[in-house]
C-alpha positions in Angstrom: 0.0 0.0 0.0 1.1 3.6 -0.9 0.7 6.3 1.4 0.7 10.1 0.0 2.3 12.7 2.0 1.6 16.8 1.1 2.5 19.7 2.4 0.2 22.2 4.0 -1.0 23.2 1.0 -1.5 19.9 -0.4 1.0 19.3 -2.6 2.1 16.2 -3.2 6.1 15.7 -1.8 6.2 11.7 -1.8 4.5 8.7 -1.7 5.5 6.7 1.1 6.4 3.0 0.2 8.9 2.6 3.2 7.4 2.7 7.2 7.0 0.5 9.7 3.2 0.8 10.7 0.1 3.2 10.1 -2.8 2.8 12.0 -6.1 4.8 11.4 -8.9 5.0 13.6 -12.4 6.2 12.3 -15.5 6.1 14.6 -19.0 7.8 15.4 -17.6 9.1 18.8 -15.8 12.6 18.3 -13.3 12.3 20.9 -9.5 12.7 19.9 -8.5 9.0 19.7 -11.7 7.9 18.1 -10.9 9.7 14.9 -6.9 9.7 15.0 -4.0 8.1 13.0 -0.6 7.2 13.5 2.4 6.8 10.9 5.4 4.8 12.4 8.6 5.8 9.9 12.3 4.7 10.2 14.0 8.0 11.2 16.8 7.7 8.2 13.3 7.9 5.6 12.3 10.3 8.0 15.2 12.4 7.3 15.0 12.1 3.5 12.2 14.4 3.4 10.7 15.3 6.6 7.2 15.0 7.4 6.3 18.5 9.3 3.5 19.7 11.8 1.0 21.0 9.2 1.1 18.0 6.3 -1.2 15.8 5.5 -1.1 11.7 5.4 -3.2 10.3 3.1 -4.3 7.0 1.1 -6.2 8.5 -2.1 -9.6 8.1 -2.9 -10.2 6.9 0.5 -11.2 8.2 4.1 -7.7 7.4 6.0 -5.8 10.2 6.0 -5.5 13.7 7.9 -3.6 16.3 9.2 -0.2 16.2 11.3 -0.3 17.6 14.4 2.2 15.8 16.5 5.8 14.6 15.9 8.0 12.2 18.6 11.5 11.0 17.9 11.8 8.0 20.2 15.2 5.8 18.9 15.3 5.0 15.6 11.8 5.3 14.7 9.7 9.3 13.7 6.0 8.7 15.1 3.9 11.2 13.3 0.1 11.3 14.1 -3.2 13.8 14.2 -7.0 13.8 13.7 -8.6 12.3 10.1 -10.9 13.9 8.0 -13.5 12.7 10.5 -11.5 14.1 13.2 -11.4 17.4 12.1 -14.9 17.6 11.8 -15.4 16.5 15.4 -13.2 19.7 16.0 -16.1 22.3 15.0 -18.7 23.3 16.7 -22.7 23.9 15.4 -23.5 27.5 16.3 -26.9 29.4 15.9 -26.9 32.3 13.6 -26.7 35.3 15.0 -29.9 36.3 16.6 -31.1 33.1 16.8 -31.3 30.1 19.1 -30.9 26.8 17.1 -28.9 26.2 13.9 -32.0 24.4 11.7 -32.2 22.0 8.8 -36.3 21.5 8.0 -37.3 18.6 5.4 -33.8 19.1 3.3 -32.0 16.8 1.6 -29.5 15.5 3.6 -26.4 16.5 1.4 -27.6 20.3 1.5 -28.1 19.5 5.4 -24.3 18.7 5.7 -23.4 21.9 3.3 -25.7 24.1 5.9 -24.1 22.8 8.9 -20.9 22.9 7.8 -20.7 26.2 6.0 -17.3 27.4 5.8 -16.1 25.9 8.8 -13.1 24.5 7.1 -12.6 27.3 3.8 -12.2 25.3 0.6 -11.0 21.8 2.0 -14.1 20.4 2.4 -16.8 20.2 0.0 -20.0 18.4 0.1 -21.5 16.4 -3.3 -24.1 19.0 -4.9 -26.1 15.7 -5.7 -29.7 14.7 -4.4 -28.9 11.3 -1.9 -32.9 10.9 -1.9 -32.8 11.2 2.1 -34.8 14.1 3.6 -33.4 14.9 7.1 -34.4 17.5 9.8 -32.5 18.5 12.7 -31.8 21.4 15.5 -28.5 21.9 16.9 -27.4 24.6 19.5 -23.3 24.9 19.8 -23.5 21.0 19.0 -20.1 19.1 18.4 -20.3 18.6 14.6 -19.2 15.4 13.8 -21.7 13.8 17.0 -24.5 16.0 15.9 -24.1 14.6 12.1 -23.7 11.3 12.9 -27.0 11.4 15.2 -29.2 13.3 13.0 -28.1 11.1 9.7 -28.7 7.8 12.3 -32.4 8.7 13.1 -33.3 8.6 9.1 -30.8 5.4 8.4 -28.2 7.0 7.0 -24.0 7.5 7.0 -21.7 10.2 6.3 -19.4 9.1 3.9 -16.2 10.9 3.4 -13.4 10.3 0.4 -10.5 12.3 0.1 -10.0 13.6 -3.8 -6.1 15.0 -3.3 -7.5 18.1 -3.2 -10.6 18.0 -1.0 -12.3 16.2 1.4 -15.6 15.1 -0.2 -18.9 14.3 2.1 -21.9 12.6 1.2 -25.0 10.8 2.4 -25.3 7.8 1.9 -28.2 4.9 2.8 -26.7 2.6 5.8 -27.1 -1.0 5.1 -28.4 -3.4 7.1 -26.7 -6.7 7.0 -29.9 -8.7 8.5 -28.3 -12.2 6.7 -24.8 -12.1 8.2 -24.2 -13.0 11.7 -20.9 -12.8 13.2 -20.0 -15.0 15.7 -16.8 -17.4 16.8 -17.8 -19.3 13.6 -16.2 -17.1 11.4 -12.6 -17.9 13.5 -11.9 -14.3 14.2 -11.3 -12.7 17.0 -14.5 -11.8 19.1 -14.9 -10.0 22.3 -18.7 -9.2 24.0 -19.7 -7.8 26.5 -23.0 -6.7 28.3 -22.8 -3.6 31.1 -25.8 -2.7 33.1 -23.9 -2.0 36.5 -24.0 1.8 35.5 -27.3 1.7 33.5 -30.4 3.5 34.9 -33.8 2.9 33.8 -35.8 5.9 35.6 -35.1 9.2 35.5 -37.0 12.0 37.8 -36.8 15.7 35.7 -36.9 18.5 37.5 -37.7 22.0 35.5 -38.7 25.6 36.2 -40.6 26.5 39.5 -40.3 25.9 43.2 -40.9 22.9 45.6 -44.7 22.0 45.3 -44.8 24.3 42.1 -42.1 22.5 40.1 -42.6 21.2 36.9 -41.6 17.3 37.2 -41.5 14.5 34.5 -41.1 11.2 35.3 -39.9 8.5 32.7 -38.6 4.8 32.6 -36.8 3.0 29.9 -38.3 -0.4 29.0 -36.1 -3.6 28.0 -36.7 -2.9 24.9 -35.5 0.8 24.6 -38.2 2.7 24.3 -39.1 5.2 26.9 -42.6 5.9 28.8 -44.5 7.8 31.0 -46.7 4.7 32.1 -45.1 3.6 36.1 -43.1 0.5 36.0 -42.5 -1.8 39.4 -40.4 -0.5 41.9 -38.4 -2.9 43.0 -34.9 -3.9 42.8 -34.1 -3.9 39.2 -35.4 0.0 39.6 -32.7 2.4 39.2 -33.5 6.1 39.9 -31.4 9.1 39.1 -32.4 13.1 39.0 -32.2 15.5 36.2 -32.1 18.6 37.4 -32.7 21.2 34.7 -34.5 24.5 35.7 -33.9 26.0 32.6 -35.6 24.6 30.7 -38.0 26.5 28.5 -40.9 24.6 28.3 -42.6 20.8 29.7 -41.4 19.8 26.3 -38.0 20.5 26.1 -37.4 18.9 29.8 -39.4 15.9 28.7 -36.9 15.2 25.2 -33.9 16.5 27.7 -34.9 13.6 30.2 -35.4 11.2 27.3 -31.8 11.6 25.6 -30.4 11.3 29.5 -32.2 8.2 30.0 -31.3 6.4 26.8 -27.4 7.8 27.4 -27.5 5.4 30.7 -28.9 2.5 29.3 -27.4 -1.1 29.4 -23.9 -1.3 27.1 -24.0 -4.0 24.9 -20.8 -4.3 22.8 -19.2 -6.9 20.6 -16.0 -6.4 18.9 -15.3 -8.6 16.0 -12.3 -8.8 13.4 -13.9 -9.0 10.2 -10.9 -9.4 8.3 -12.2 -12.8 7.0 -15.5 -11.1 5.7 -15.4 -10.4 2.2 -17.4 -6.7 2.9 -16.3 -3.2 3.3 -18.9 -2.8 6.2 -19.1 1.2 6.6 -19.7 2.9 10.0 -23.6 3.4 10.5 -23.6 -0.5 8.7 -26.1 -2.6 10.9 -24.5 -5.9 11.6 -25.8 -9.2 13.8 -23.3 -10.8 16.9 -23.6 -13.7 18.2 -21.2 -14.8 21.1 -21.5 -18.7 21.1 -19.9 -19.2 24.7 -22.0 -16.2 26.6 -24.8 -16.2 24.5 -25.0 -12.5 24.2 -26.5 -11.6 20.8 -27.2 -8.2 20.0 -27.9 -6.0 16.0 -25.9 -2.9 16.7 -24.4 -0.3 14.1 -20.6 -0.3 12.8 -19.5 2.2 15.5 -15.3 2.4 14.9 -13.1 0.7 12.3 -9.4 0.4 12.2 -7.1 0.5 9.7 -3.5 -0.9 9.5 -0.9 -1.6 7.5 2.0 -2.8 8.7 4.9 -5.7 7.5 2.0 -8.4 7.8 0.0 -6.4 5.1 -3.2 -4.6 5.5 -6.1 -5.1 8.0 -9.6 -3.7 8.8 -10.9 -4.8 12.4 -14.5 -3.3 13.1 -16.6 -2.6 16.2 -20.0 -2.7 16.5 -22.0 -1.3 19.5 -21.2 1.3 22.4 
């Protein structure tokens, strides 16, 4: 595999046949290390033409690449990493116009959605396709992380952000997720699985507590079924009960604490994760993908969405290891 390293102004200095090891991560969460990469290079390539704070790392016509931001010299080895394409995004922040309280997208399709939320945010490097995807999305968003508010808008209406990288630009589209409701992944496929289930920190009521004072507060009260969904209706109190307060006086309306109470609740619910290596699967699954685990010795058998891949290439050759779940 060839690697493409530019300058800050994207021109092409080298392709990069020689290194040890790059790694790239690319993920729905938009902390640092979910959207990151890491090129390990021999320190005499290195030195041939140096690979500066400010270049870019890229494999064409795909998503892995970015933007260097850190350098370390540790022996004989030049470790340069920094945030993807996807990274960068989860940089930026949604604002509301001026004047205004919410950033909106109403009935749109969803590649002008992207174009309106990103806006300039990033001058000429990124461009969104001018083509209809067919998907009509909606969404408010009030100083919103970009990246997370994409991904979870596009996720309500079954969607993915797809991003390629042009050598000039970083191109974003919508595109449909796909639900792989035929392939099960499980120990059968002799790859490497780990699953787990969490509901030690997982709550399943939640008391809201809005605008007013002792008898006079506004109060909503909700509980989180089994099956996800949320209601108003009272469930047993017993010991599989788990309480915890949202206190939110601000809030503007009985609406707006109800939705804010909702999103709290479904943050703390059970964490259901299974990490497979699909190296042996003959698809490119894509991050938003819907896949089916099965974990023959616990049992454990969950449909979640493609949630992080990671890339490598190293002197064994290339790999893709996915994660599905939290």
């Amino acid at each position: 595999m060839e690697l493409i390293h530019a300058d800050e102004n994207l021109i092409e200095l080298q392709m990069l046949t020689e290194f040890d090891v790059y790694e790239a991560i690319s993920g729905l969460g938009y902390k640092y290390a979910d959207n990151d990469f890491e090129l390990q290079i021999p320190e005499s390539v290195w030195a041939l033409r140096p690979i500066q704070n400010g270049h870019y790392i890229y494999q064409l016509a795909t998503e892995w690449g970015g933007r260097v931001e850190n350098i370390e010299h540790i022996g004989t080895t030049v470790k340069c990493s920094g945030p993807t394409w996807r990274g960068m995004l989860a940089r930026k922040i949604i604002s509301p116009p001026a004047g205004q309280a919410y950033r909106s997208v109403t009935s749109v399709d969803a590649n002008q959605a992207i174009s309106t939320l990103i806006g300039t945010s990033f001058g000429t490097l990124f461009t969104v396709s001018a083509a209809v995807s067919g998907i009509t999305v909606s969404g408010s968003f009030r100083y919103a992380n970009m990246l997370g508010a994409i991904h979870s808008m596009l996720q309500q209406y079954g969607s993915r952000l797809e991003i390629v990288f042009s050598g000039t630009q970083v191109e974003l589209s919508v595109q449909s997720s796909v639900d792989y409701v035929d392939v099960e992944l499980s120990q059968d496929y002799e790859a490497p699985l780990q699953s787990s289930v969490a509901h030690g920190e997982a709550y399943n009521h939640v008391i809201a507590l809005g605008r007013g004072e002792l008898v006079d507060r506004e109060v909503v009260e909700l509980w989180r079924l089994d099956n996800g969904t949320v209601t108003t209706t009272a469930q047993p109190n017993d010991a599989a009960d788990k309480q915890f307060i949202l206190d939110f006086p601000n809030a503007e309306s009985l609406e707006e604490l109800t939705n804010n109470a909702t999103a709290k609740l479904l943050e703390n619910s059970p964490v259901e994760t299974i990490k497979i290596n699909l190296e042996e699967i003959d698809t490119d699954l894509k991050l938003g993908d819907v896949v089916g685990g099965s974990d023959n010795i616990t049992g454990l058998k969950i449909s979640k969405p493609i949630t992080q891949k990671i890339f490598k290439v190293d002197n064994k050759g290339k790999t893709i290891n996915y994660k599905a779940g939290e």
